[in-house]
Structures are given as structure tokens and as C-alpha cells.
N, C-alpha and C positions, 0 to 999 in steps of 0.2 A: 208562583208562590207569593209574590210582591201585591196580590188580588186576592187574597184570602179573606174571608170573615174572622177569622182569629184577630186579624191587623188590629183590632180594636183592644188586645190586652195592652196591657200600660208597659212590660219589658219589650212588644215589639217594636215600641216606637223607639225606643233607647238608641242611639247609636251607640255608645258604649257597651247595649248587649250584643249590637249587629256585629261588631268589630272583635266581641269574647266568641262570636259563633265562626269568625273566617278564624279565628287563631285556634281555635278547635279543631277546623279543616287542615289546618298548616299543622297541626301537632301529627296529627294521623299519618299524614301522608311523611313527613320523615322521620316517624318512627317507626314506620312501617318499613323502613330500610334497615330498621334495629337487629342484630343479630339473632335469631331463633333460642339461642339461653337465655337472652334476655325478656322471651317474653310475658314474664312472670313477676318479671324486677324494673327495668327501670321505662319499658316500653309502657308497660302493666301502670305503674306513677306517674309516670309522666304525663298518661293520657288520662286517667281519675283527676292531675290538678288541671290539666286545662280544662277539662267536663265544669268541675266546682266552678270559675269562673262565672261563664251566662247563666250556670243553674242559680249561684248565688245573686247575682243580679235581676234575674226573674223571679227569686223569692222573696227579695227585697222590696223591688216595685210594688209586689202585690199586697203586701203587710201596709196597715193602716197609720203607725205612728212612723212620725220621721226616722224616731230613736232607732228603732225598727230596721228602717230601710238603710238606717249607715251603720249598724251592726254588720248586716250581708254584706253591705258594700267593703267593710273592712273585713270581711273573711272571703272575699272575690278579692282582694288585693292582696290577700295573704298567699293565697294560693297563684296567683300572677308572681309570688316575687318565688314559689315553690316550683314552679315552672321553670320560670326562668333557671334559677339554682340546675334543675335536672338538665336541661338544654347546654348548659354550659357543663356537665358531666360527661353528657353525651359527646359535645366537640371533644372532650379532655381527652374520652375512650377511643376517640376516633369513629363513632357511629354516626357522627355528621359533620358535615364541613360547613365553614361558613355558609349562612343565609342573611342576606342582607332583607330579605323580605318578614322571615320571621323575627330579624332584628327590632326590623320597623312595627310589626303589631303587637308584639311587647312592648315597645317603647311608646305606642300610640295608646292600649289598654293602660297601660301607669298613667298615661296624664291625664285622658278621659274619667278615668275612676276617681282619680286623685282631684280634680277640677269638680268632678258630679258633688262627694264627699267635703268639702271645701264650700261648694255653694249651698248643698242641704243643713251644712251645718252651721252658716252665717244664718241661714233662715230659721234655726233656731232660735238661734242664742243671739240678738244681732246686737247688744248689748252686753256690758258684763266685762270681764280681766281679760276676757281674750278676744274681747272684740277689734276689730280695725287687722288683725293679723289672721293671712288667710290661710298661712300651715302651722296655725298653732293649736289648734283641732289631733289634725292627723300630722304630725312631724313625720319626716319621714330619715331615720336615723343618721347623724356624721358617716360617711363611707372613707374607705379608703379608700385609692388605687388598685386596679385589680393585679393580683402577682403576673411578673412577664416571662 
């Protein structure tokens, strides 16, 4: 695969698409453990937001304005945090137990995206109220603690 003629699109090179394409693989495979009712509801979500992810990333790349490509990139992070959300449903329900693997490519797509988004947007704008600050672009909300 790594020898393809494709290699030449502009989302193959991304590693932040390559890393939306293994959490893809990782979504599948423990949902696929999802119980048979669910699989219409959260098995069915779950795997549509991680799809959006590298789709959204590959539609991004290939559009010609910046604005463009951090539009997708913030509807690829939307759905990364919709994910997420579902994955932590799924622990909640008991359809999956800890993953510290799928912990880490969640956690490695947010900062990849968020890092991508952050650089193509100082190369807009590098100038200007919100120059010198690198999440004031894309803030990404006050959280609280999660309930124990």
C-alpha cells in the first residue's frame, strides 16, 4: 500500500490523516464487540464520526483556499471530540473496557489536528488581534473534570 501511485494526493501525505485512518481501524474493531441492538444506534455513530474524521481531512487538503481546508479541519475535530463523547458511552454501557490504545489515538488526532489548524491559521492571518497566540484561532473550551 505504502507504493501506491495515489501517494501523490495531498491527504496521503498528512500524518494526521494516517493516524484518522488507524483510529478508524480501532473504532471498528471494538465496536464490533457492540451488542447486536445496538447495531443501528451507537455501533451505527460511532463509526459514521470516526469515518468523518480522515474523510474530513481528505476534503480539506484537496480544496484550494486555506479558509477552506480549516473549515474541514474543524468539522474533522468536531467529530473527533463526537467520538470521543460515543467511546465514553460505550465504556459507561459496559460495551467496552478500557483502551489505552484507543485512548492514545484520540488523544494523538486532537493534537495533530489542533497543531495542523493553529499552523494553517498563523499562515493566514500572521498578523492582526490575534496574532502571537496560537489557540486563539481555534480555542478549545474551559472543561471541567470528568464526573467519578
Amino acid at each position: 500500500m505504502g507504493n501506491r501511485e495515489s501517494m501523490g494526493r495531498p491527504h496521503e501525505r498528512l500524518e494526521v490523516w494516517r493516524d484518522a485512518m488507524d483510529l478508524v481501524e480501532a473504532v471498528y474493531r471494538i465496536s464490533d464487540r457492540f451488542p447486536d441492538a445496538e447495531r443501528f444506534g451507537l455501533t451505527s455513530q460511532i463509526r459514521r464520526a470516526a469515518i468523518s474524521i480522515p474523510s474530513n481531512i481528505a476534503e480539506g487538503a484537496a480544496r484550494r483556499s486555506k479558509a477552506d481546508y480549516l473549515r474541514f479541519l474543524s468539522i474533522a475535530r468536531g467529530s473527533l471530540s463526537e467520538l470521543d463523547t460515543q467511546y465514553q458511552i460505550a465504556r459507561r454501557l459496559g460495551y467496552a473496557g478500557p483502551d489505552m490504545a484507543m485512548t492514545e489515538l484520540v488523544d494523538r488526532n486532537f493534537a495533530k489536528l489542533t497543531a495542523l489548524m493553529n499552523s494553517l491559521g498563523r499562515a493566514t492571518c500572521p498578523t492582526g488581534p490575534d496574532a502571537g497566540s496560537s489557540d486563539s484561532r481555534f480555542p478549545i473550551p474551559n472543561s471541567r473534570p470528568p464526573h467519578a
